[in-house]
C-alpha positions in Angstrom: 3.8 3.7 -19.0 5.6 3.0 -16.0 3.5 1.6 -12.7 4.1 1.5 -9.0 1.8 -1.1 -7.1 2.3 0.7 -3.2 0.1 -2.5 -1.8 1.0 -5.8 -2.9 1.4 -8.9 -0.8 4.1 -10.6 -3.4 4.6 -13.8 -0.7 1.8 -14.8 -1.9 2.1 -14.9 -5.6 3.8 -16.8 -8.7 6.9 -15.8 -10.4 4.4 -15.7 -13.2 2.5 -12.6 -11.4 6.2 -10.7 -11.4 6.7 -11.6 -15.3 3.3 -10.3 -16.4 3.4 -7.6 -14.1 6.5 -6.7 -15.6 5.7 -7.0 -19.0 2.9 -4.8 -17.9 5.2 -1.4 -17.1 5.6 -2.2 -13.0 8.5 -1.1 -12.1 8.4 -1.1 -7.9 6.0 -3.2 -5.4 5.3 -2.3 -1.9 4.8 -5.2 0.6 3.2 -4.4 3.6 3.3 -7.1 6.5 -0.4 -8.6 6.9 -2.5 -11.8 8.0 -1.1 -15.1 6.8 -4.8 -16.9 6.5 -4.3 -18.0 9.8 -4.0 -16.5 13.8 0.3 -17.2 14.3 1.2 -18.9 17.9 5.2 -17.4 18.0 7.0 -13.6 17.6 9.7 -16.0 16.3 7.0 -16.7 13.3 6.7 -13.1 12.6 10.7 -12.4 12.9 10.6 -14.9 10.0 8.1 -13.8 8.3 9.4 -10.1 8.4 12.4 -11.8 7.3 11.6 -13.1 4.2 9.7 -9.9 2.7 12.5 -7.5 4.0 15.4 -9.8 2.6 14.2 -12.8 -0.1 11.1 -11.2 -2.0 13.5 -8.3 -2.9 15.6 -10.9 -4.6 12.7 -13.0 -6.4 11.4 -9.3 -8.0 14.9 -8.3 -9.0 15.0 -11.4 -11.6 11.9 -9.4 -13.5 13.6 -6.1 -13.4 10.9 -5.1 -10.2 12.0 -3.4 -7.4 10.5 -4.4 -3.9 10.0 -2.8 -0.5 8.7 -3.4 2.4 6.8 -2.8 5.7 6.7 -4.7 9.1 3.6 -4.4 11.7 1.6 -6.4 13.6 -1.4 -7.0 11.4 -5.0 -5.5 13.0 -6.2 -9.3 13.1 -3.8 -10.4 14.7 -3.4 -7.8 17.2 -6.2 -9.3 19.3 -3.8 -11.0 20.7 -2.1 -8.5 22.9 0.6 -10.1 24.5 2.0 -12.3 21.4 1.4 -8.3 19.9 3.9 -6.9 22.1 6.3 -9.3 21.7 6.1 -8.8 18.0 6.9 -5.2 18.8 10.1 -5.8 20.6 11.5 -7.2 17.7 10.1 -4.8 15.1 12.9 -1.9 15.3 16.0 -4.0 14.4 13.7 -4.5 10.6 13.8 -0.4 10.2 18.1 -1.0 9.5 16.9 -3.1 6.2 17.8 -0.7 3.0 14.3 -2.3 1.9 12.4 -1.7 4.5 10.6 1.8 4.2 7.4 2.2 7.5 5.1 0.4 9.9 1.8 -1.3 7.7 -0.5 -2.5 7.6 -2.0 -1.5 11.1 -5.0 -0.3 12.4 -8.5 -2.1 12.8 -9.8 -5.6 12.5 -13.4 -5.3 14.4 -12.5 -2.0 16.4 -11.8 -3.5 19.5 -9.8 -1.8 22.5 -7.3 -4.7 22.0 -6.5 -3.7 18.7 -6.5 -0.1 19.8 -4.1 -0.5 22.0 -1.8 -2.4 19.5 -2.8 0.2 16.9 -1.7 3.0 19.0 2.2 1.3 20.4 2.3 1.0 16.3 2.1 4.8 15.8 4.1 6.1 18.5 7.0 3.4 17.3 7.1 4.7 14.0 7.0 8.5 14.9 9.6 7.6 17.2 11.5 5.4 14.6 10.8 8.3 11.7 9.0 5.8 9.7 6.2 6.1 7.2 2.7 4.3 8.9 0.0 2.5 6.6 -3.3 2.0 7.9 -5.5 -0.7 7.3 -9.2 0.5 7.7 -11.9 -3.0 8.2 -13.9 -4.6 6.1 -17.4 -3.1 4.7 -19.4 -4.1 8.2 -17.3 -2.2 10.0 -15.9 0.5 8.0 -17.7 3.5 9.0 -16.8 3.0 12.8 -13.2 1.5 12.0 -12.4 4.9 9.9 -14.1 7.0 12.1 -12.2 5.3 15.2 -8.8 5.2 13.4 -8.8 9.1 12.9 -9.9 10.0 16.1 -6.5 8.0 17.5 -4.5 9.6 14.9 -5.9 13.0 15.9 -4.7 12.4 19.5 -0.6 11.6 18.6 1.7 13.4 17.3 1.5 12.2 13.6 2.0 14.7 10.3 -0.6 13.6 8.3 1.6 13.5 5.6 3.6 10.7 6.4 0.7 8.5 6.6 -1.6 6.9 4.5 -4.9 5.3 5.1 -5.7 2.3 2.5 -9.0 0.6 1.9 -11.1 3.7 1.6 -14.4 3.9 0.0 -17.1 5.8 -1.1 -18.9 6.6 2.4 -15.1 6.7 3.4 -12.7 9.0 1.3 -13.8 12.1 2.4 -12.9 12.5 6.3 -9.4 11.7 5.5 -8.7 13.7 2.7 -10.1 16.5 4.6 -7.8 15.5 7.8 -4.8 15.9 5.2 -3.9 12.1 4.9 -3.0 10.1 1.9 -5.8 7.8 1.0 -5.6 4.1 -1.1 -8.3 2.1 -3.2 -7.9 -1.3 -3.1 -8.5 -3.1 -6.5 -10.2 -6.0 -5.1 -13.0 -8.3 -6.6 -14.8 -9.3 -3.3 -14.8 -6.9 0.0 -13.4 -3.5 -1.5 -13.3 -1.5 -4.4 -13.6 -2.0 -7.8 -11.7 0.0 -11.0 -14.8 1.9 -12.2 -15.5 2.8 -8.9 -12.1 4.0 -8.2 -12.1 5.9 -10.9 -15.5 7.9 -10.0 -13.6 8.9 -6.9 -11.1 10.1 -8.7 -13.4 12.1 -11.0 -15.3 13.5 -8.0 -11.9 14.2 -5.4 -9.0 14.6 -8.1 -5.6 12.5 -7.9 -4.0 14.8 -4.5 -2.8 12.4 -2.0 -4.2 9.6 -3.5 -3.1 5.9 -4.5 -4.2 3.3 -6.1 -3.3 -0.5 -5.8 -4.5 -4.4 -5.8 -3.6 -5.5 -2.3 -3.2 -9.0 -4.4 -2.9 -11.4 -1.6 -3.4 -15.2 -0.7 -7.9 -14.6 -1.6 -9.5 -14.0 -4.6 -7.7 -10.9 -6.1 -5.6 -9.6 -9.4 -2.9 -7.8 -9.7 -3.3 -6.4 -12.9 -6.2 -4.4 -12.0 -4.5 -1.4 -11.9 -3.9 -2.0 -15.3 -7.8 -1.9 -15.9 -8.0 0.8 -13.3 -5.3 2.9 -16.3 -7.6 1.8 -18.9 -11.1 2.8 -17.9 -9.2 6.5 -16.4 -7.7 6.3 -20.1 -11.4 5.4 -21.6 -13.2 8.9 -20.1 -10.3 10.9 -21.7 -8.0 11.4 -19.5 -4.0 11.7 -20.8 -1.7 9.2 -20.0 0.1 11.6 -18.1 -2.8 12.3 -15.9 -2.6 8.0 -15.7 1.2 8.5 -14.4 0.5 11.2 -11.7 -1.5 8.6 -10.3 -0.2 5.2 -11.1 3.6 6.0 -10.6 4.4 9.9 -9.2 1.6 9.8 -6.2 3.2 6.8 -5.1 6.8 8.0 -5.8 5.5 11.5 -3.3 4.3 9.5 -0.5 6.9 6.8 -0.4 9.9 9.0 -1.6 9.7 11.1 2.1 11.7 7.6 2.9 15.0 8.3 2.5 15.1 4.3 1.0 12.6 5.2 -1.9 14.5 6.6 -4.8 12.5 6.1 -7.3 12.0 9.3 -8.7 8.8 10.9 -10.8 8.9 11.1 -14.4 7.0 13.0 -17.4 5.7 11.2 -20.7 8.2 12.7 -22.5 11.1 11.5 -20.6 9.9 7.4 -21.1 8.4 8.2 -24.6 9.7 5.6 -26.5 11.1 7.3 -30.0 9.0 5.9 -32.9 10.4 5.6 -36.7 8.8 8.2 -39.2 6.7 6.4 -41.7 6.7 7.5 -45.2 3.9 6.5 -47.6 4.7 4.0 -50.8 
C-alpha cells in the first residue's frame, strides 16, 4: 500500500531512511521547520535552513522516487527569543513562492510562555494572511494539558477555519478538545515523549479515522521512521481492511494537505494500486 509520512524531519536522516522507506510504500514526506538541537544566534541561519528543506531535501528524496514538501516557522523553542523571532518572520513570506513549500509548522508552544505566544500568534495571522496551511506543535507531556488548552483558546480568538489547520502531538488526555473544535489532529510515532503505535491505534478505535493523521516526526533524537509501518500492521492485526489502513496512512493526509494548491497527490482506492497477480493452476 502506498504511505504518506505528513511529519518527518528528513535533514536529519540517511539516504538509507529514504531507500527503506521507499521500499516500504512511501510515496510523499512532509518537513516541517523545527529545533536544530540547539538555540540559533542569526535569521540568516534560519533563511538557510529554510533553504535547504524548501530547495535541496526535495532533490535528495526524488533519487528514491519520494516526493518532499515543506513548511517554514519559527519553531515554539526557539520563539523565546522574540526579537531574533521577528526577524525570522520578515523573511518567512518570500519561502511561500517555493512550488515545495505548502504552510507555516511547526508553531505553537514550548513551555506556554507569553513570549511564545506572542510568536505563536504573528505565525497565525501570517499564514491566514498568506493563505497557508498552519501546523501546530502542542509541548511535551509536562505541559501538554495547559499547552493544548492554551493553543485553542488563541486559535479561537483569530480568524482561522479549523480546517486548514492541524494540531500534531495529541494524546490521550489530549485528542478530544480538538476534534471537537473541528481541527485535524496528528499522533506522533515516537519511542520516548509521545505516542506509541498501539496506542495510536486505540484512539483510532475509540474516535474513528476523520480528520486525523498519523506520522513519526523522525528527527535528530531517538525515533523511527518506519513506525507507521508498525502503526499499519497492529490497525491491520485487529481486522481492519487495508483500505481502512489507506484512508488513514495516505487519503487523510492527501485531504488536509491537498487544500494546498502545491499538493497533488491525489487519493486512491485498493483497487486502483492492486497489483494484478498470475492465476495459479494446480499440478
Amino acid at each position: 500500500m502506498q504511505i504518506i509520512q505528513p511529519h518527518y524531519h528528513a535533514i536529519a536522516r540517511t539516504a538509507q531512511d529514504y531507500e527503506k522507506m521507499a521500499m516500504s510504500g512511501v510515496v510523499a514526506v512532509c518537513e516541517p521547520a523545527f529545533w536544530a538541537g540547539f538555540d540559533r544566534k542569526y535569521a540568516g541561519t534560519f533563511v538557510d535552513y529554510f533553504r535547504q528543506i524548501s530547495e535541496f531535501e526535495p532533490t535528495r528524496a526524488a533519487d528514491y522516487g519520494i516526493r518532499h514538501f515543506s513548511w517554514v516557522a519559527m519553531n515554539p523553542k526557539e520563539a523565546e527569543n522574540t526579537t531574533l523571532s521577528h526577524e525570522v518572520l520578515e523573511q518567512m513570506p518570500q519561502f511561500f513562492q517555493n512550488p515545495n513549500v505548502i504552510g507555516v509548522g511547526e508553531i505553537g508552544f514550548h513551555k506556554t510562555t507569553r513570549n511564545e505566544e506572542e510568536i505563536f500568534q504573528a505565525q497565525v495571522e501570517m499564514a491566514v494572511q498568506h493563505h497557508q496551511l498552519i501546523l501546530i506543535h502542542t509541548p511535551h507531556l509536562g505541559d501538554k494539558v495547559r499547552g493544548t488548552k492554551r493553543t485553542l483558546e488563541v486559535l479561537a480568538g483569530l480568524n482561522v477555519d479549523p480546517e486548514r489547520v492541524w494540531i500534531d502531538h495529541v494524546e490521550e488526555h489530549t485528542v478530544k478538545a480538538p476534534l471537537d473544535a473541528g481541527y485535524w489532529v496528528g499522533f506522533t510515532l515516537y519511542p520516548i515523549t509521545k505516542c506509541t503505535p498501539k496506542r495510536a491505534v486505540d484512539m483510532i478505535e475509540m474516535y474513528g479515522r476523520e480528520r486525523l493523521l498519523v506520522n513519526s516526526s523522525a528527527d535528530w533524537g531517538p525515533s523511527d521512521p518506519f513506525t507507521l509501518q508498525e502503526c499499519v500492521m497492529e490497525l491491520r492485526r485487529r481486522g481492519h481492511s487495508v483500505q481502512d489502513a489507506i484512508e488513514i496512512f495516505h487519503n487523510n493526509p492527501c485531504h488536509f494537505l491537498g487544500q494546498s494548491p502545491k499538493w497533488d497527490i491525489k487519493p486512491v482506492r485498493l483497487e486502483e494500486i492492486e497489483v494484478e497477480r498470475p492465476v495459479l493452476t494446480p499440478r
